[in-house]
C-alpha positions as CSV (number, residue, x, y, z in Angstrom):
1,X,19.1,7.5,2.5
2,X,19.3,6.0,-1.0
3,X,22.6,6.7,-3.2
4,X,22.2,7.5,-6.3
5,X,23.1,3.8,-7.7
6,X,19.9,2.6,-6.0
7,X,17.8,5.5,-7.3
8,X,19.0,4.0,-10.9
9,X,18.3,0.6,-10.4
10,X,15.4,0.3,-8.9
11,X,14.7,-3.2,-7.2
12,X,10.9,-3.7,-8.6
13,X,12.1,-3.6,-12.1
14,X,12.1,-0.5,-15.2
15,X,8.8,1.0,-15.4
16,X,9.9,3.9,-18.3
17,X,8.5,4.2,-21.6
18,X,11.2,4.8,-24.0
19,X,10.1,3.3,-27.4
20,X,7.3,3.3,-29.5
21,X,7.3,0.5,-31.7
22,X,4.6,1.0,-35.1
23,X,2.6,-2.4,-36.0
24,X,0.1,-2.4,-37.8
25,X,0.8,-4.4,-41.5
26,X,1.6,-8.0,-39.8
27,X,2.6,-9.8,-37.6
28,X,4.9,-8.7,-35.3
29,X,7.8,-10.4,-32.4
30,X,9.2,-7.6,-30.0
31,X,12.8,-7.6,-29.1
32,X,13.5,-7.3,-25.8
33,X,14.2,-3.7,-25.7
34,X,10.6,-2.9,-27.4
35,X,9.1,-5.3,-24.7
36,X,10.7,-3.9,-21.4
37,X,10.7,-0.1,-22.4
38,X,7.9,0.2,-25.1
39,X,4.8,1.2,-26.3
40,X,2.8,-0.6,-29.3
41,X,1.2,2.0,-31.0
42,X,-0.8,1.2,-34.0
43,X,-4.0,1.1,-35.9
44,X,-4.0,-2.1,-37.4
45,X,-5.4,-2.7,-40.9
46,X,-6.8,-6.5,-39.9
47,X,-6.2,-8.7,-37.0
48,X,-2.9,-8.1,-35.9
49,X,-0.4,-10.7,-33.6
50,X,2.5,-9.8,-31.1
51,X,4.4,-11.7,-30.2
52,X,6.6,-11.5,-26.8
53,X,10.5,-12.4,-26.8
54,X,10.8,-15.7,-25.2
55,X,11.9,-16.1,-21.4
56,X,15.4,-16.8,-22.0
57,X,15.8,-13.9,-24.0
58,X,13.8,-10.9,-21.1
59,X,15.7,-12.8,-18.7
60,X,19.2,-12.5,-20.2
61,X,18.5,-8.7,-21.2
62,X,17.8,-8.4,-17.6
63,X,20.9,-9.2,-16.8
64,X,21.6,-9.0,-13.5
65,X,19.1,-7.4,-12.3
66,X,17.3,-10.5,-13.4
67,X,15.5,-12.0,-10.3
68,X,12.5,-13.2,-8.6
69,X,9.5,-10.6,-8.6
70,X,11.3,-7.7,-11.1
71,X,8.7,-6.0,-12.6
72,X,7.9,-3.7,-16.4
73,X,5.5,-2.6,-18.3
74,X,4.1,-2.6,-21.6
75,X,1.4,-0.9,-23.7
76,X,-0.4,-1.7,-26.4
77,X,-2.5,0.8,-28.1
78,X,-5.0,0.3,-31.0
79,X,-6.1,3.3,-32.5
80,X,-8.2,1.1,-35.4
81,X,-11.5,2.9,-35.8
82,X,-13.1,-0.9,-36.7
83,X,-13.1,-4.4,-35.1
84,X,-9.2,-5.2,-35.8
85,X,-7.4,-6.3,-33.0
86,X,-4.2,-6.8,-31.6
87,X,-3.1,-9.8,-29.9
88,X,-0.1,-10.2,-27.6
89,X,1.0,-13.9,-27.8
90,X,3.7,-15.4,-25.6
91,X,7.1,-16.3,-26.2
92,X,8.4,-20.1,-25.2
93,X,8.7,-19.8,-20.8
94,X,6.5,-16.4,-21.1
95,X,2.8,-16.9,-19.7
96,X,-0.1,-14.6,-20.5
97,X,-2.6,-14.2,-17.4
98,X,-5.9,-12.1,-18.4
99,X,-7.1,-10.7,-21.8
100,X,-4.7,-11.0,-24.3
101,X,-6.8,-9.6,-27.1
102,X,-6.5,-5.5,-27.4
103,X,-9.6,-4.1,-29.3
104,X,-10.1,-1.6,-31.5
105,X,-10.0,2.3,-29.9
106,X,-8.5,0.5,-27.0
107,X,-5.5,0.2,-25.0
108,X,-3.8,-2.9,-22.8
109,X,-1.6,-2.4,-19.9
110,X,0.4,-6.0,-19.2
111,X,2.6,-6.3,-16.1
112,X,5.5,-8.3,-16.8
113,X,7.0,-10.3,-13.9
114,X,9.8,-12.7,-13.3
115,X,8.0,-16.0,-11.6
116,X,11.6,-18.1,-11.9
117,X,14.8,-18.3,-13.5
118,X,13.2,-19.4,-16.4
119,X,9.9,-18.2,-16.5
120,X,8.2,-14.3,-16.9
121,X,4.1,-13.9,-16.7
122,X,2.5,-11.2,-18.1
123,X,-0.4,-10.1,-16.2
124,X,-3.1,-8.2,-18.3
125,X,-4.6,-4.8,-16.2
126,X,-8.1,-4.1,-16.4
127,X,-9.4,-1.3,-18.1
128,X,-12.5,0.7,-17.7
129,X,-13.5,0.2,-21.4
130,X,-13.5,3.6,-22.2
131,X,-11.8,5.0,-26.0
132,X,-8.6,6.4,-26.4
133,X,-8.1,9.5,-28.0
C-alpha cells in the first residue's frame, strides 16, 4: 500500500493544472511554474511566440524529483476567431518534437519529459482538429 508521501509525489512527474497564464499582446517566456502547472489561455491579436524556460531552469525547479523519464503537462489554448497563432518555442537544452504551431480555435497538449540531466523534450499530442468552445 502506498503512504501518503508517495501519493504526493508521484514518480511520473505533476500532471495538475494550477495556473492559467493570459498571452495574447506579445511575446511571451514562461517561468517554470507557468510551464509545469499551467494553462496558456489566450486569443491572440497577431502571431503570437512562447517561449519555454530553458533546461537548467525545469530541471532545477524539479528539484529533486528531477530524473530520468518525469513527466508534465502543458496546454495551450487559442481562442482567436482568425488565422493568429501561437507558437511554443524552446528554451536552450529543451527540444520540441511534433507541431509546435497552435492555431486559431485550437488547443495543444505538449508532454514534457526529462531525456538527461540536462536535457527536457516536449512532445506535441495529436489532436482531432476539432474547435474549442
Amino acid at each position: 500500500m502506498a503512504s501518503i508521501f508517495e501519493l504526493q509525489n508521484p514518480p511520473f512527474g505533476q500532471l495538475t493544472k494550477t495556473k492559467v497564464v493570459k498571452t495574447e499582446n506579445g511575446a511571451h517566456t514562461l517561468t517554470t511554474a507557468e510551464l509545469i502547472e499551467g494553462i496558456v489561455d489566450g486569443t491572440p491579436t497577431g502571431n503570437r511566440t512562447i517561449t519555454t524556460p530553458t533546461a537548467a531552469e525545469i530541471l532545477t525547479a524539479l528539484g529533486i524529483q528531477n530524473k530520468v523519464g518525469q513527466t508534465f503537462e502543458l496546454t495551450i489554448v487559442n481562442k482567436a476567431a482568425s488565422t493568429h497563432k501561437f507558437t511554443l518555442t524552446a528554451g536552450s537544452g529543451v527540444t520540441i518534437v511534433g507541431e509546435p504551431d497552435v492555431t486559431a480555435d485550437t488547443s495543444g497538449t505538449f508532454i514534457f519529459r526529462v531525456t538527461s540531466s540536462t536535457a527536457v523534450s516536449a512532445f506535441r499530442i495529436k489532436t482531432n482538429g476539432n474547435s474549442i468552445s
